[in-house]
C-alpha positions as CSV (number, residue, x, y, z in Angstrom):
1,X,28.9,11.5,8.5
2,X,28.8,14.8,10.3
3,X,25.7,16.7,11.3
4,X,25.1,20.0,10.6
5,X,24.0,22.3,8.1
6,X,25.9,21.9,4.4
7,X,24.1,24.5,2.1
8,X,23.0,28.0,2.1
9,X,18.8,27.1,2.5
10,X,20.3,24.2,5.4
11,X,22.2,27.1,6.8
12,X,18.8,29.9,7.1
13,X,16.7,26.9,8.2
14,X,18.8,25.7,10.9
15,X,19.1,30.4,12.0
16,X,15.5,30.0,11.6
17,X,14.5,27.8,13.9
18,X,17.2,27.7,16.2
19,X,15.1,29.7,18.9
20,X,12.2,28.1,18.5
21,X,11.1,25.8,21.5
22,X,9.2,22.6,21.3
23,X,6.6,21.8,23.6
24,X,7.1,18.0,25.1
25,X,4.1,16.4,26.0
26,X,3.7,13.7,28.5
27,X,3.4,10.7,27.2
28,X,-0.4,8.8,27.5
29,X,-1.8,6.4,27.7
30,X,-3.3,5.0,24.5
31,X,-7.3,3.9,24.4
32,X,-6.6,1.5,21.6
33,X,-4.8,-1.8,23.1
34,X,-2.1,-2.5,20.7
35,X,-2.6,-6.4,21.3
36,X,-6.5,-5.8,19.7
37,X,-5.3,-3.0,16.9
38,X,-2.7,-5.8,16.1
39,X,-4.8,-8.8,15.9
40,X,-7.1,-6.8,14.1
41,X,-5.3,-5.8,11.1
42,X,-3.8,-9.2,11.1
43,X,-7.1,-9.8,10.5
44,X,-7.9,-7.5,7.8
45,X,-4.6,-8.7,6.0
46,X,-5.9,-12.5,6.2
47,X,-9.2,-11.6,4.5
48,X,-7.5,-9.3,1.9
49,X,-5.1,-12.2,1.0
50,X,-7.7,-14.9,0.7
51,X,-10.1,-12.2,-1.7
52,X,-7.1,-11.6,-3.5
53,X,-6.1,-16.2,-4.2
54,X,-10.3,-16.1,-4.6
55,X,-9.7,-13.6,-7.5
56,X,-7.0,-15.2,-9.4
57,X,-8.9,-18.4,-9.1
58,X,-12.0,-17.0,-10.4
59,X,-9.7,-15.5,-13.1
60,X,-8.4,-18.6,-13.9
61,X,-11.4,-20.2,-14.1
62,X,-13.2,-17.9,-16.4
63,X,-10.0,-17.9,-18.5
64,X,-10.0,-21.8,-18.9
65,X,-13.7,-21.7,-20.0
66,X,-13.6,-19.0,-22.5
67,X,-10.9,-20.9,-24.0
68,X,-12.9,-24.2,-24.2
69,X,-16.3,-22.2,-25.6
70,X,-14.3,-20.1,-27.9
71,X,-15.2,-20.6,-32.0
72,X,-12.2,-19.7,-34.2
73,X,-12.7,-18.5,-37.9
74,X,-10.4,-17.9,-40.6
75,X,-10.0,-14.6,-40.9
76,X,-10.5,-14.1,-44.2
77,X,-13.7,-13.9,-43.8
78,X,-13.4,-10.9,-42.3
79,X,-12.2,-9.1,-44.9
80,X,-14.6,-6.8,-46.3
């Protein structure tokens, strides 16, 4: 796989920015710990997993009973 520029727009990209300069900042330090942020959206994903089984049972549920109270009728007698 070679690196460079293949087409003409690849070609007046790379002429483009060729003299441009980037400017490298120091890396810092971060004033989120990443242990915390991590536990946290662990968190978040346990809760959004247990609403989301909660839903499906509730579905479920409502799905068995409507089929137990449901009243069929010939539907003939629907036609008007």
């Amino acid at each position: 796989m070679a690196i460079g520029a293949k087409d003409y727009i690849d070609k007046l990209l790379v002429k483009k920015y060729s003299k441009q300069q980037v400017d490298n900042h120091e890396p810092i330090e971060s004033m989120v710990d990443p242990e915390k942020m991590m536990e946290t959206m662990n968190d978040y994903a346990a809760i959004q997993r247990s609403m989301f089984n909660l839903s499906n049972r509730l579905s479920m549920a409502c799905y068995g009973i409507n089929a137990r109270t449901a009243r069929y009728t010939n539907g003939a007698s629907f036609a008007g």
